[in-house]
C-alpha positions as CSV (number, residue, x, y, z in Angstrom):
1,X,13.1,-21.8,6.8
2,X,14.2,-20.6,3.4
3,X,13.0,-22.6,0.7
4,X,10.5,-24.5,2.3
5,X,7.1,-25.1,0.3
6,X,3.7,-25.8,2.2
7,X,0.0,-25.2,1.9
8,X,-2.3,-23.3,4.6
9,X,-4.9,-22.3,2.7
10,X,-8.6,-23.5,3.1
11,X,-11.0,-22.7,0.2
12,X,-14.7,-21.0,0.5
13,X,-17.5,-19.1,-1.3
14,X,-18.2,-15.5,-0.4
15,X,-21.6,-15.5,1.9
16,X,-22.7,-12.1,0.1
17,X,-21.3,-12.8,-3.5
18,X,-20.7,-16.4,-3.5
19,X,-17.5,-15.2,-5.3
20,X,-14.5,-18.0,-4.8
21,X,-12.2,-16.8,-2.1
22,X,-8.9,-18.2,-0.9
23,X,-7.8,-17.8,2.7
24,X,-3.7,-18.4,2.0
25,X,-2.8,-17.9,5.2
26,X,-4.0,-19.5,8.5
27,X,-1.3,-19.4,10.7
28,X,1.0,-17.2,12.2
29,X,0.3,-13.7,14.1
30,X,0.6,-11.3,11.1
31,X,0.3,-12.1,7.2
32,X,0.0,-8.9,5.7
33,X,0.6,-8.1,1.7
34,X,2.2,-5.1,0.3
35,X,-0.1,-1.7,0.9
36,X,-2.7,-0.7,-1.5
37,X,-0.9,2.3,-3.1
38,X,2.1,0.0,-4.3
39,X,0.6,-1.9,-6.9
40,X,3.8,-3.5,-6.6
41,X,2.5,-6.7,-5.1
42,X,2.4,-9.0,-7.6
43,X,4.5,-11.2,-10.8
44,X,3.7,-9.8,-13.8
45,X,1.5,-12.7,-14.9
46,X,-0.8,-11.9,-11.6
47,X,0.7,-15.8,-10.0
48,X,2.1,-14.8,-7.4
49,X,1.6,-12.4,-4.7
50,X,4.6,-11.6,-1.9
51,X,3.8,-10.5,1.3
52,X,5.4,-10.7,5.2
53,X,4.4,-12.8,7.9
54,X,5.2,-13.0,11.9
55,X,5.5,-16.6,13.2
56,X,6.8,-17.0,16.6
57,X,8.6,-14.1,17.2
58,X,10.6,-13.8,13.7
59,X,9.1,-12.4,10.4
60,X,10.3,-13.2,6.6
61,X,8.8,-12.4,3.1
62,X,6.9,-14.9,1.5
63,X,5.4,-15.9,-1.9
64,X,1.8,-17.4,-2.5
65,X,1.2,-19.1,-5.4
66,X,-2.3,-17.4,-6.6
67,X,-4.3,-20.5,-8.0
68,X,-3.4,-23.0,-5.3
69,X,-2.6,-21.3,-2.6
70,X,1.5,-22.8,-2.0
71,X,3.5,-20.4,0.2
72,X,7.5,-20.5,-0.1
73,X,9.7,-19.0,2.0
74,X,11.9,-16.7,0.4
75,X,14.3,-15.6,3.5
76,X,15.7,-16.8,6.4
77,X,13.0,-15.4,9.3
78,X,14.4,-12.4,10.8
79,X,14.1,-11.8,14.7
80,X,11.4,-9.4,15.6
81,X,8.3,-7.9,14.7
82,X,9.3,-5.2,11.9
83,X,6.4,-2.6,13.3
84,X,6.7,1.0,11.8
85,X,6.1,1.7,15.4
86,X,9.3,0.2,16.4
87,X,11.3,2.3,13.8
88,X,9.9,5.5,14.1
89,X,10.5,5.3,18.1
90,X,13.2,3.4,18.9
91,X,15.3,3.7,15.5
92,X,16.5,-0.2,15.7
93,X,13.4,-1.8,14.5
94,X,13.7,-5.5,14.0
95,X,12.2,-7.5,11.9
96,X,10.9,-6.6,8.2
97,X,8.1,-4.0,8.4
98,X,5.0,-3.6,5.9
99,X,5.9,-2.0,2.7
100,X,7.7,-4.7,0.6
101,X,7.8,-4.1,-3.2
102,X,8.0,-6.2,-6.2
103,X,9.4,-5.8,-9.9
104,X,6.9,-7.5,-11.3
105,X,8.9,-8.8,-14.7
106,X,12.7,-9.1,-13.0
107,X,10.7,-10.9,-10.0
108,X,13.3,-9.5,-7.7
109,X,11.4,-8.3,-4.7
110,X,12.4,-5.5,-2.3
111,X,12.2,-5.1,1.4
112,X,13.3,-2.8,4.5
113,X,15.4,-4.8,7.2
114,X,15.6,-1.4,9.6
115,X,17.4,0.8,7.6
116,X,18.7,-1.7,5.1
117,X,16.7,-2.2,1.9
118,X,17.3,-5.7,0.6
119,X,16.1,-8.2,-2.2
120,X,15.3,-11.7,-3.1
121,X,14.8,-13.1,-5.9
122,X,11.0,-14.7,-5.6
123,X,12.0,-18.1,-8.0
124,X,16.2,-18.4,-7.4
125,X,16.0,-17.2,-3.7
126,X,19.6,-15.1,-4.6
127,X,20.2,-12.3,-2.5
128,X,21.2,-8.8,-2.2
129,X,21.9,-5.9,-0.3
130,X,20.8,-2.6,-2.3
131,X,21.4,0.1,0.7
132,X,23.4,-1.0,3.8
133,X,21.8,1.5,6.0
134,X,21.1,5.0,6.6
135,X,21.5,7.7,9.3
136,X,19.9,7.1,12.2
137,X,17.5,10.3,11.5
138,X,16.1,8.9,8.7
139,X,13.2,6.8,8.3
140,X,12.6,5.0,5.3
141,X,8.6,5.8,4.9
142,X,8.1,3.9,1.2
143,X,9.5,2.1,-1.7
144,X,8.6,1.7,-5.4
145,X,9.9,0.2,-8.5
146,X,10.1,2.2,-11.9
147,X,8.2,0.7,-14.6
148,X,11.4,0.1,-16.7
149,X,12.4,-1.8,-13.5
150,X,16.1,-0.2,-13.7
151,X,15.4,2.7,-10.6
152,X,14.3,2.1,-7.2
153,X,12.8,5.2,-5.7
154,X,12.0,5.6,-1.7
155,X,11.0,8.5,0.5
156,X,12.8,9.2,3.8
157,X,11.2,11.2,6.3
158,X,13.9,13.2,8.9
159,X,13.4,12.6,12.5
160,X,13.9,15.8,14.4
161,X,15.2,14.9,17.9
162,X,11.9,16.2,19.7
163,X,9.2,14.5,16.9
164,X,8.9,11.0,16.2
165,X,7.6,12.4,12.4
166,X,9.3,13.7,10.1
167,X,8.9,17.6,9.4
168,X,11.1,17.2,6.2
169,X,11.9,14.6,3.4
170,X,14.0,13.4,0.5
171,X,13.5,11.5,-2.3
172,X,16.2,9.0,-3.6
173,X,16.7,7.0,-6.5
174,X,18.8,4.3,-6.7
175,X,20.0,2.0,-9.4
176,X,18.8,-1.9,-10.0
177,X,19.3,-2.6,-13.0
178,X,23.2,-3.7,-12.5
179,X,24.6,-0.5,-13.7
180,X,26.0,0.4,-10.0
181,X,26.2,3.8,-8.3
182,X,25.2,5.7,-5.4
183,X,21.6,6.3,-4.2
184,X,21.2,9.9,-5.6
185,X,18.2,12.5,-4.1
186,X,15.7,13.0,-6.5
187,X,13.8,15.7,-4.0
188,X,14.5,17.0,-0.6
189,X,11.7,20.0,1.6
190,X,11.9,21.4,4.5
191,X,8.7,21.7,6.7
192,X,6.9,19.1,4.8
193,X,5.7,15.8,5.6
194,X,5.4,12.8,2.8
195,X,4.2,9.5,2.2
196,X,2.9,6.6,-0.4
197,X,5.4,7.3,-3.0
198,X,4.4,5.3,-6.3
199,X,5.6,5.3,-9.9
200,X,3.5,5.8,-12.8
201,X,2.7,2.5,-13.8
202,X,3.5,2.7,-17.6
203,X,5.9,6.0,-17.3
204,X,9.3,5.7,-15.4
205,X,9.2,9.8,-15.6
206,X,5.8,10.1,-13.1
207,X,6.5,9.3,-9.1
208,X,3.1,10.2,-7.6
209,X,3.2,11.1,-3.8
210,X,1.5,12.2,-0.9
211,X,3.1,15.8,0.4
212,X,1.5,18.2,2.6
213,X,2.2,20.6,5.2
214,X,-0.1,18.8,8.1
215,X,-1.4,19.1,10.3
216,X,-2.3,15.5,10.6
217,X,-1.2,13.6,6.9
218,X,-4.0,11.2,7.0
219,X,-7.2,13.4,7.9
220,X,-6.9,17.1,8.6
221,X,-6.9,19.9,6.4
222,X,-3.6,21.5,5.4
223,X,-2.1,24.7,4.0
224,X,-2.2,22.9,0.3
225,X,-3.5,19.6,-1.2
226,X,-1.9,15.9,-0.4
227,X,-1.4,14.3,-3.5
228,X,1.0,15.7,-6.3
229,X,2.9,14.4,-9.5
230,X,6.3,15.0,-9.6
231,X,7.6,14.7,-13.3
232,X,11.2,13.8,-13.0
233,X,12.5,15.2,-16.4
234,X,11.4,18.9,-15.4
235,X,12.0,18.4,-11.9
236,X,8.2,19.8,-11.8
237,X,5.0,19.5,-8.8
238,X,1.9,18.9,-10.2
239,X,-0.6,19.1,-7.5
240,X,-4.2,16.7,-8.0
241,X,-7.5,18.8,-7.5
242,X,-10.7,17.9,-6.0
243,X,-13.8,19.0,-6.8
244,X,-14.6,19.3,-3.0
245,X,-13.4,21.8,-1.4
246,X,-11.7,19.7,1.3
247,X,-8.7,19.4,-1.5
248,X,-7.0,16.6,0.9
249,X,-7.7,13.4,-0.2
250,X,-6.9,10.3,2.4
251,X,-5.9,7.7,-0.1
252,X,-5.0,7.3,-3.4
253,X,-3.4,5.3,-6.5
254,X,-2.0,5.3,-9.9
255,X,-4.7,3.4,-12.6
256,X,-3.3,0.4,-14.5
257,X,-3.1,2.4,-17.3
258,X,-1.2,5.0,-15.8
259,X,-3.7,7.9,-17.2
260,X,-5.8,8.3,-14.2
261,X,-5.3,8.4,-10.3
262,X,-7.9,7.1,-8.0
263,X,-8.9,9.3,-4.6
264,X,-10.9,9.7,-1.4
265,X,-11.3,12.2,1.2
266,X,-13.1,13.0,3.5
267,X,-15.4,16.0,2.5
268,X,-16.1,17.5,6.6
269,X,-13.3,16.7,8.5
270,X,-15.6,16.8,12.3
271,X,-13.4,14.2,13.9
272,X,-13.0,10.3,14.2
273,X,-14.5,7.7,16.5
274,X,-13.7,4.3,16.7
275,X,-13.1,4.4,13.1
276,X,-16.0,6.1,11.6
277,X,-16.8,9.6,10.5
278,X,-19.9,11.8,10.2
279,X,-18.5,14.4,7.7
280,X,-19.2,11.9,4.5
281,X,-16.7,10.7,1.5
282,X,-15.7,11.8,-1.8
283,X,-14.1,9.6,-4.4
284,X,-12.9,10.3,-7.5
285,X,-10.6,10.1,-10.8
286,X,-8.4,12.5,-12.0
287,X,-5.9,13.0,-15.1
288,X,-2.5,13.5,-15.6
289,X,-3.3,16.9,-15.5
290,X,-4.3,16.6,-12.0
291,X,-8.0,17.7,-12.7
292,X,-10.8,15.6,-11.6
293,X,-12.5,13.4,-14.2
294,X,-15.6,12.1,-12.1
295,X,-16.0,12.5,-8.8
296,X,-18.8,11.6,-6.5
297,X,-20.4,12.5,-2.9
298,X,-21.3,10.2,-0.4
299,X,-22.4,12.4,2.4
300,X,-24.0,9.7,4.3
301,X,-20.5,7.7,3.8
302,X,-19.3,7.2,7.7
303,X,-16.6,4.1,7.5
304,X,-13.0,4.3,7.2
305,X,-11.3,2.7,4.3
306,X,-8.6,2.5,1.4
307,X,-8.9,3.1,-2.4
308,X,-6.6,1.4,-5.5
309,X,-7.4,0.8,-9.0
310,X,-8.7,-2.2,-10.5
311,X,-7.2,-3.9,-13.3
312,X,-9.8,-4.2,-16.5
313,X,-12.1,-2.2,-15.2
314,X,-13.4,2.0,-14.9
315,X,-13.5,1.8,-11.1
316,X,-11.6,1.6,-7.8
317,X,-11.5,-0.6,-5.1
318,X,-12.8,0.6,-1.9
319,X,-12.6,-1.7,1.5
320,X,-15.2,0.5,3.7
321,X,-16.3,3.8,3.4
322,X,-19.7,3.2,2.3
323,X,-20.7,-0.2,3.7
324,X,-18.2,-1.8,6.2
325,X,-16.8,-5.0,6.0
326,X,-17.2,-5.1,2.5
327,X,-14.6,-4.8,-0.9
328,X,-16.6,-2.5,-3.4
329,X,-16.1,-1.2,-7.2
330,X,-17.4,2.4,-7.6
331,X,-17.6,2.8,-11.0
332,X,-16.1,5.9,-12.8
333,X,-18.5,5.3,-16.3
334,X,-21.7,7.6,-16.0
335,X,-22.6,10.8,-13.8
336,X,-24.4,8.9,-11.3
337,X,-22.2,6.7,-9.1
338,X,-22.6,2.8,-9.7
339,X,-21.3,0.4,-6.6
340,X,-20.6,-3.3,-6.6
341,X,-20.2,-5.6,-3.9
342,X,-17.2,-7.7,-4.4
343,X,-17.1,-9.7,-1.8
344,X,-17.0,-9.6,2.3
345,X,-13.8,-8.9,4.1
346,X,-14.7,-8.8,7.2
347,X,-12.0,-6.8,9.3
348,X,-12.4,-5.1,12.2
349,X,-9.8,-1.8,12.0
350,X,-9.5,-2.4,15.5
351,X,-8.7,-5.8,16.1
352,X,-4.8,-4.8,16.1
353,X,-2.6,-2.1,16.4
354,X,-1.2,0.0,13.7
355,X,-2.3,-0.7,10.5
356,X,-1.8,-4.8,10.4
357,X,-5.5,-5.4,10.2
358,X,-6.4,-3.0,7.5
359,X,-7.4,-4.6,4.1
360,X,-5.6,-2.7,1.9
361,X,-7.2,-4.7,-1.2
362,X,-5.1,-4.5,-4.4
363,X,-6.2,-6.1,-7.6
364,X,-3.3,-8.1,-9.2
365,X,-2.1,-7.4,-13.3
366,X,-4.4,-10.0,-14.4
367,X,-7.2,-8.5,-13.2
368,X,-8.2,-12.2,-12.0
369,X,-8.1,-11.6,-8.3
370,X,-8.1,-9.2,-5.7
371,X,-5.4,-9.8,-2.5
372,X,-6.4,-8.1,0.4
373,X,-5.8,-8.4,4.6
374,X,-8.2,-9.3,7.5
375,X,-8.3,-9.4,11.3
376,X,-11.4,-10.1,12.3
377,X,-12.5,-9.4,15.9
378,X,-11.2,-12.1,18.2
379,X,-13.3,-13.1,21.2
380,X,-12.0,-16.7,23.1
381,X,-8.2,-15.8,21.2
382,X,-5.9,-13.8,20.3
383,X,-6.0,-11.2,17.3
384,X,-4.7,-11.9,14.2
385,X,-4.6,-11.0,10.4
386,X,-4.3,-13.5,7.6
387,X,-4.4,-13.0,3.7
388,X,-7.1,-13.6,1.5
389,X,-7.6,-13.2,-2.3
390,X,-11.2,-13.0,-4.0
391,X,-11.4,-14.6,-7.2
392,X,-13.6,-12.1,-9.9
């Protein structure tokens, strides 16, 4: 129920770093935090962390209170599971889906109720609507805040009748700070497909995206590169290079500071199995000029994972890719790459289907703790992911 104030959580140190961890959630059948290429999960002061959960059949957005683990309700629970699955397909999703988004100083937070966007208001609970619906071929596919917090951006993929993806996008921006208006498109291509927007975090004039031509936008090769800055002023495309030659990176994420952008790929695409890869990973940093600063090879590198930035620190935060079951730094300060083991997450990318089990670690402002996802494989029970956050 809205309002109401409990505590889940069970405290533990990390069996590989003896780090402090914090499982908030114990209950329900999904707990799942805001995606890794947001970095829109948190308050400013790094307190609070929202994310959605699925108990008994309904799912609502949530707060967790950081230091001591207290979750408050922030919505009445919706009916349904809010899958990405279930909107892409059917077009009525219910539920909220994964992808909310917080302003981190107005502590309004933003969500997708099908193809409404709402907010909430993390401390008063007040409510609003900010888009009462779209066309039934669109598909909202991501959300982010601007840094000034007056503009919310989100990417629409266009379902064609025959595809349940989107061939084409658009862009919109809409208005939050009180000063009214229409949503208004910002960019709109045909015969692309697009993903993981995310605003510079320091310059409301940077929206970093993924945009690419396919095949597949997670693992294939396309016609050009994936990720590109678009610089709103100039209406401009800045696409970010690789040193590999596989220019099509998996993942990636604006740096704290705003200056850099964090990367992976994949550097031989030969095909996935059961979630690993024999072609090897790359992971860099790159500038705003979209050149690479450092990268590094991992050729041996056969697990799947995600990259963000870590706050106070020259690295990002991998969940796999080298080591599985493990949250990483790879250090961006020397030639030679430098790992550190941050602690064990311990998810299986199988346990459940879509993306629900997937880490998706994210370091909050602070740069106190890292917030990630796990699912690990269930053998007596039934699979299910709960929310964790790693004290460093």
């Amino acid at each position: 129920m809205k309002g109401t104030v409990w505590n889940e959580s069970r405290l533990y140190n990390d069996p590989v770093t003896l780090r402090k961890v914090r499982q908030i959630t114990t209950k329900g059948l999904v707990n799942t935090i805001p995606s890794y290429h947001t970095g829109q999960a948190f308050t400013e002061d790094g307190e609070y962390v929202i994310f959605v959960s699925i108990r008994e059949g309904k799912s609502a957005l949530y707060k967790a209170h950081l230091p001591t683990g207290d979750i408050t309700c922030l919505i009445e629970p919706i009916d349904g599971m809010g899958s990405l699955e279930e909107l892409r397909q059917f077009g009525n999703g219910k539920g909220i889906p994964i992808g909310p988004v917080i302003a981190p100083k107005s502590r309004w937070a933003y969500y997708l109720v099908g193809r409404q966007i709402r907010a909430v208001h993390i401390d008063t609970l007040e409510e609003a609507i900010i888009l009462e619906g779209m066309d039934e071929k669109y598909f909202i596919e991501s959300m982010a805040v601007s840094p000034d917090e007056k503009t919310l951006a989100y990417l629409v993929l266009v379902l064609h009748p025959d595809e349940h993806e989107g061939q084409s996008y658009q862009i919109f921006v809409k208005a939050i700070d009180g000063s009214g208006g229409k949503p208004e498109v910002l960019i709109a291509e045909e015969g692309l497909k697009a993903g993981h927007l995310m605003y510079n975090p320091v310059d409301p004039d940077l929206l970093m995206y993924c945009r690419d031509k396919g095949p597949s936008p997670s693992h294939k090769v396309g016609e050009s590169g994936r990720v590109w800055i678009y610089k709103i002023s100039e209406q401009s495309l800045l696409e970010v290079k690789t040193k590999e030659k596989q220019n099509f990176q998996t993942h990636n994420a604006w740096t704290w500071d705003g200056k850099g952008i964090v990367y992976h790929g994949v550097i031989n695409d030969v095909g996935w199995k059961n979630n690993t890869t024999e072609g090897g990973w790359y992971i860099g940093l790159a500038g705003l000029d979209g050149n690479p600063i450092r990268e590094y090879s991992f050729k041996d590198a056969k697990y799947y994972g995600h990259v963000s930035a870590m706050k106070g620190k020259n690295a990002a935060i991998i969940d796999g890719n080298i080591l599985d079951g493990l949250l990483m730094w790879v250090y961006f300060d020397q030639e030679d790459p430098r790992i550190e083991i941050v602690a064990q997450h311990g998810t299986n990318f199988t346990t459940m289907t879509g993306q629900y089990s997937h880490p998706h670690a994210i370091s909050d402002p602070s740069g106190r703790w890292i917030v990630y996802n796990s699912a690990p494989s269930v053998i007596f029970s039934g699979a299910r992911s709960d929310i964790y956050s790693v004290e460093v």
